[in-house]
C-alpha positions in Angstrom: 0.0 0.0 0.0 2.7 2.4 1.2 4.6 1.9 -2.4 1.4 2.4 -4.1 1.2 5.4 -2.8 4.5 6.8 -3.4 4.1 6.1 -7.0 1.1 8.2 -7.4 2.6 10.9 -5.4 5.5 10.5 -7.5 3.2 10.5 -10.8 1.0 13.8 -9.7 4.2 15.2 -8.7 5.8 15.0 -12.4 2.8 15.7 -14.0 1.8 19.1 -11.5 5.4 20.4 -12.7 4.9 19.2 -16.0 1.6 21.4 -16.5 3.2 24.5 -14.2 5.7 24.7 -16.2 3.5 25.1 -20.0 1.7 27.4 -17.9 4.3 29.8 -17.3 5.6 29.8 -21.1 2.2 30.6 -21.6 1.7 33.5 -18.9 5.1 34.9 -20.3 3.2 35.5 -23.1 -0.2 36.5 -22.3 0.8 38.6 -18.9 -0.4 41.5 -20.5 -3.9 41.1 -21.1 -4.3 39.5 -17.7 -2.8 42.0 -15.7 -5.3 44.8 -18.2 -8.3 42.3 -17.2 -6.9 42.4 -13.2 -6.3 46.1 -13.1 -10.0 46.8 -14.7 -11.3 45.0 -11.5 -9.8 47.6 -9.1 -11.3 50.3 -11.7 -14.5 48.7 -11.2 -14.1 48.6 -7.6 -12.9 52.0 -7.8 -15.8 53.1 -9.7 -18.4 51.7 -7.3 -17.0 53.3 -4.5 -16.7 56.6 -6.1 -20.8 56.5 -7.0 -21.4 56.1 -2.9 -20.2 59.3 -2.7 -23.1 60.8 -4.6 -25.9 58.1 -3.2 -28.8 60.2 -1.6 -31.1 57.2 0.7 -34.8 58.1 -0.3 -38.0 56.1 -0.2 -37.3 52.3 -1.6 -38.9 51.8 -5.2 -42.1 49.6 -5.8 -40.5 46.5 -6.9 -42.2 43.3 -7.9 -39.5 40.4 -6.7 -39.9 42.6 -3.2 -43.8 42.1 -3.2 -43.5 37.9 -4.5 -39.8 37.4 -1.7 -40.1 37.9 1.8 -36.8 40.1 3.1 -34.3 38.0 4.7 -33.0 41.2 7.1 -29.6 41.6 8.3 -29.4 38.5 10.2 -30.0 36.0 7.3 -28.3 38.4 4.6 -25.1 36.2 4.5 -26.9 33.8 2.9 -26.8 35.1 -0.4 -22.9 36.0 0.1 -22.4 32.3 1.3 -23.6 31.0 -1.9 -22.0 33.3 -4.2 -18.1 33.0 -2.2 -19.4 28.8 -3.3 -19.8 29.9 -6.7 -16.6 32.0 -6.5 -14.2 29.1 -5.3 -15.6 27.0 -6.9 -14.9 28.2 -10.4 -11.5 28.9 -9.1 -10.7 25.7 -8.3 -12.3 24.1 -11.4 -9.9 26.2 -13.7 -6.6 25.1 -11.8 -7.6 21.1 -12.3 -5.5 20.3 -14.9 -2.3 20.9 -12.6 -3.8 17.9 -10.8 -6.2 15.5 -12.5 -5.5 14.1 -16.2 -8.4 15.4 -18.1 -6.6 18.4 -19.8 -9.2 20.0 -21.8 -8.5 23.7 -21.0 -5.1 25.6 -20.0 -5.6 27.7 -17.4 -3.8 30.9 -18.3 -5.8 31.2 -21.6 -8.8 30.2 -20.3 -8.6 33.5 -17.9 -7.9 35.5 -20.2 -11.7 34.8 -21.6 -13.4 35.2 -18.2 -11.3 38.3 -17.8 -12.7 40.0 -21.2 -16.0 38.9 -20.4 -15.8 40.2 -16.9 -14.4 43.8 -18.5 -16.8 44.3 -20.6 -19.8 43.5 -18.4 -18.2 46.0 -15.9 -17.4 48.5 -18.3 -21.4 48.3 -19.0 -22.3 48.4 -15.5 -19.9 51.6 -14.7 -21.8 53.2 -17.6 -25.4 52.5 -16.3 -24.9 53.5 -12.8 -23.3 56.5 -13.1 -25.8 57.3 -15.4 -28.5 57.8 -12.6 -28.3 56.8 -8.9 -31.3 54.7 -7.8 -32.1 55.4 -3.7 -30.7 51.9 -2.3 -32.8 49.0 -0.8 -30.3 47.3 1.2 -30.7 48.1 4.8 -27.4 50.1 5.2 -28.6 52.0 2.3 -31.9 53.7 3.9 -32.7 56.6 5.6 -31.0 56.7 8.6 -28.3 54.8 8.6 -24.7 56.2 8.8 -23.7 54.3 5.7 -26.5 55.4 3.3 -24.2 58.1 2.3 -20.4 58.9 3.0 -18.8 61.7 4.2 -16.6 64.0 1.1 -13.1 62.0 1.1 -10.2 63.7 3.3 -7.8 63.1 0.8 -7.2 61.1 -2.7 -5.6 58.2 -1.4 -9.0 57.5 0.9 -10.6 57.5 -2.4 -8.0 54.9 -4.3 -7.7 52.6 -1.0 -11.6 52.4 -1.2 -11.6 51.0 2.3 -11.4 47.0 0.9 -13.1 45.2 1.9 -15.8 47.0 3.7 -16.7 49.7 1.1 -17.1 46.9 -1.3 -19.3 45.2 1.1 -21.1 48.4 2.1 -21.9 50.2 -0.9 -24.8 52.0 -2.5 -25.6 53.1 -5.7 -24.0 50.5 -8.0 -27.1 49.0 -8.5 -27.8 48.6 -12.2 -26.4 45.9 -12.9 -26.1 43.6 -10.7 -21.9 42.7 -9.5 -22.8 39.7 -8.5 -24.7 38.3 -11.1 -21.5 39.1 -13.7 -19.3 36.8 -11.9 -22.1 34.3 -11.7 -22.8 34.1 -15.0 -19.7 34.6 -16.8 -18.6 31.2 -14.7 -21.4 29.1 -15.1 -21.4 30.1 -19.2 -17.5 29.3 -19.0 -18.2 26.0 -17.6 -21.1 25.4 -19.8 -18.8 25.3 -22.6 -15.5 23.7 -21.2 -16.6 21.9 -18.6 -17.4 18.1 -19.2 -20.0 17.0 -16.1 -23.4 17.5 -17.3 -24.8 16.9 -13.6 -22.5 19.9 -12.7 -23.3 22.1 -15.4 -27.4 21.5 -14.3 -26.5 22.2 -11.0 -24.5 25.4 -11.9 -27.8 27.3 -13.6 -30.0 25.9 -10.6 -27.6 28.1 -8.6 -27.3 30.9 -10.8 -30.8 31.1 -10.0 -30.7 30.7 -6.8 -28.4 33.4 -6.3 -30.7 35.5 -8.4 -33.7 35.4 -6.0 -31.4 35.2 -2.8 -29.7 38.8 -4.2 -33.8 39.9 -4.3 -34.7 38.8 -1.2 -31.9 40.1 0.6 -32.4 43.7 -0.8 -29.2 44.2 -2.5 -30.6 44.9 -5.8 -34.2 45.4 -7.2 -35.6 42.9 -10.0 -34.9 44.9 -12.6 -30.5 44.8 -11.7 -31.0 40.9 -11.8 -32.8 40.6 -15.3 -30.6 43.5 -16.8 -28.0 41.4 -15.6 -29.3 37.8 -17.1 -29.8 39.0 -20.3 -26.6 41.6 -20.8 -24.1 39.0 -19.5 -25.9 36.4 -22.0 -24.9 38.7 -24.8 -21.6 40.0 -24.4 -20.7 36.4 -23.5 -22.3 35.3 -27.0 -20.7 38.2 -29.3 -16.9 38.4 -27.7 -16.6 34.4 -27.6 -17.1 34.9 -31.2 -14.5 37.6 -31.4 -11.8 36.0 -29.2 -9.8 33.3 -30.7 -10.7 29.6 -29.4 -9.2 27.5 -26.7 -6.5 24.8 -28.3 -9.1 21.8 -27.2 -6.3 19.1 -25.0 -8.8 16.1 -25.6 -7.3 16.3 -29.8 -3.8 15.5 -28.3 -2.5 19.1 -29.0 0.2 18.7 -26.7 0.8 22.5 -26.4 -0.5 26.0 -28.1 2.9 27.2 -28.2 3.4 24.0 -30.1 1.2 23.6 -33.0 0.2 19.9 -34.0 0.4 19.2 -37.9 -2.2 17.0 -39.0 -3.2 15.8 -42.1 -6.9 16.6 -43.1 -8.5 13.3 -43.1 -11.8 14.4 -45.1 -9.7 15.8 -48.0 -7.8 12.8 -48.2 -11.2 10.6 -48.4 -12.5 12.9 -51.2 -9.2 12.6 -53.5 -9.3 9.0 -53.0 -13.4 8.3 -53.7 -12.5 10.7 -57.2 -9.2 8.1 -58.3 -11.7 5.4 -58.0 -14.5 7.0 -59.7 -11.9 7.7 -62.6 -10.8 4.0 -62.7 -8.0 4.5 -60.6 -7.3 2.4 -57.5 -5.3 5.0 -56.1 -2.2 3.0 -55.2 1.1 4.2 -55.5 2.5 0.7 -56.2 1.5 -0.3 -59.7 0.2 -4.1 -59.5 -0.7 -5.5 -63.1 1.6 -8.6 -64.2 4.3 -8.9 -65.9 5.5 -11.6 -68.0 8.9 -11.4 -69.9 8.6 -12.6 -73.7 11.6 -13.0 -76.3 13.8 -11.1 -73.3 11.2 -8.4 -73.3 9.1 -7.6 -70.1 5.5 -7.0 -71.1 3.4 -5.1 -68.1 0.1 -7.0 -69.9 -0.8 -10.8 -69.9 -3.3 -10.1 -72.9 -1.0 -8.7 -75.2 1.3 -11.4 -74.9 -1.0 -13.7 -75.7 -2.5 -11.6 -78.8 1.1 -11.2 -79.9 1.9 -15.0 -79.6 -1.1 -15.6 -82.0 -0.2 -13.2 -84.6 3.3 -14.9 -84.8 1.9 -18.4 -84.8 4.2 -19.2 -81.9 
C-alpha cells in the first residue's frame, strides 16, 4: 500500500510540474492582457466606491420580486454571500484542475484571459449605467437613517483609491444597475457550460445561478430589474466576444501545447481525393500491381498482349 502510494505521489508530482511549467511559457506571453483584465477590476471597484459618494437614501422603489420574496434582514443576509463565495471558489478551483487531474481539456492561463474579457466588458457596462442615474438603495445600510446610506466628502485622494477594501465593497450604494454579483455568476457558469465536461455539474450550476438570483432579491441588494438587466446583458456579451476571441486549443485532440502547434493531415480531403481516383478507374495505389510476364527477353506489363502477340506470330 505504502509503495502504491509513493508512485502516485510520485506521478502527480511530475505531472503538477509538468503542467506548471507550459503554464508559465504561456503567462510569459499572455501577462499583459491579464494583468489589463486584473487592473480593470480595481477600476471597477474603484468606480463603485466613487458612486457612494453621490448616493442620496430616499424612499425604496415599488419592486415586484420585493412584493413575490419575503426580506431576509440583516441577520439571514449572509446567505446570499455564502452562496456566491461557493460559486466563487468554486470556479476557481475548477480552472486550476489540470495541474492535478488528467483530463486536460483547457489551459488555465488562456482560459482567464476569456473570463477576464467577459468580466471587463460587463463592468465596463455596469460603470456606464450606474453612473448614469443613482437609484435610492434597498439594502438596509442603504436607507434613511443609517450612517452608511451616504459617505462623508473624502479627506484626501488616497481614501478614495484605498476604497476601504473590503468594507466599502461590502457596504456600498448606488451600483445598482447591474447587478456585480450576477456578472461573476454568469460569466462562470457560461464558461463551464462550454469547457466543462460533467453535465450533472453544469445542471446544478444554472439551478444556482438562479438561486443566487432570488437570494440577491430577497436580501435587498438589488431590485428585479438589476438581476434581469443582468441575465440578459451578460448572456450577450458572452455570445458576441466568444465569437471575437480566438478559441481554446481543445487538450482532448492530443494538442500537446498552443505554443506547439500539432500538424495534422486533413482526413476528409484525403477521403475525397481517393473516392474521385476510384471514380476515374484509378485504384489509387502508388505501387502499380498488373503482371508482368517477360517474352523473347522483353518484359510486357500486360498478360493479354502477350497472348495476342503469340497468336499473330503463330508461336
Amino acid at each position: 500500500m505504502t509503495l502504491y502510494v509513493a508512485r502516485e505521489a510520485s506521478k502527480l508530482w511530475k505531472r503538477f510540474c509538468k503542467e506548471v511549467s507550459i503554464e508559465i511559457l504561456l503567462l510569459a506571453e499572455k501577462w499583459k492582457l491579464l494583468l489589463a483584465g486584473l487592473i480593470f477590476q480595481y477600476i471597477h471597484g474603484l468606480a463603485a466606491r466613487g458612486v457612494h459618494y453621490f448616493h442620496r437614501p430616499g424612499p425604496t422603489l415599488q419592486d415586484a420580486g420585493f412584493f413575490l420574496l419575503p426580506e431576509l434582514g440583516k441577520e439571514r443576509a449572509y446567505i446570499s454571500e455564502t452562496v456566491f463565495t461557493f460559486v466563487f471558489f468554486s470556479f476557481v478551483l475548477w480552472t486550476f484542475h489540470p495541474f492535478i487531474f488528467k483530463s486536460k481539456k483547457i489551459y488555465t492561463v488562456l482560459l482567464w484571459r476569456r473570463v477576464l474579457a467577459f468580466l471587463v466588458a460587463s463592468q465596463f457596462l455596469r460603470i456606464i449605467t450606474f453612473y448614469s442615474t443613482q437609484l435610492p438603495g434597498p439594502n438596509y445600510h442603504c436607507r434613511e437613517g443609517s450612517p452608511l446610506a451616504t459617505l462623508p466628502r473624502p479627506g484626501s485622494v488616497l481614501e478614495v483609491l484605498l476604497i476601504n477594501f473590503p468594507r466599502g465593497v461590502i457596504y456600498g450604494c448606488g451600483d445598482l444597475i447591474f447587478s456585480s454579483h450576477m456578472i461573476f455568476t454568469l460569466v462562470f457558469v457560461l464558461t463551464y457550460q462550454k469547457y466543462g465536461t460533467r453535465r450533472d455539474i453544469k445542471l446544478l450550476a444554472w439551478l444556482t445561478a438562479a438561486t443566487q438570483s432570488l437570494l440577491i432579491i430577497a436580501s435587498r441588494k438589488h431590485y428585479t430589474v438589476d438581476v434581469v438587466v443582468a441575465w440578459y446583458t451578460v448572456n450577450l456579451v458572452v455570445f458576441f466576444l466568444d465569437k471575437k476571441l480566438p478559441e481554446l486549443p481543445d487538450r482532448m485532440n492530443g494538442t500537446p501545447s498552443p505554443l506547439l502547434p500539432l500538424v495534422t493531415k486533413d482526413k476528409d480531403s484525403r477521403t475525397k481525393e481517393e473516392h474521385h481516383k476510384l471514380l476515374n478507374g484509378n485504384s489509387g495505389d502508388t505501387v502499380d500491381r498488373r503482371p508482368r510476364v517477360q517474352v523473347n527477353g522483353k518484359i510486357s506489363e500486360d498478360a493479354n498482349s502477350v497472348h495476342s502477340d503469340t497468336t499473330s506470330n503463330g508461336t
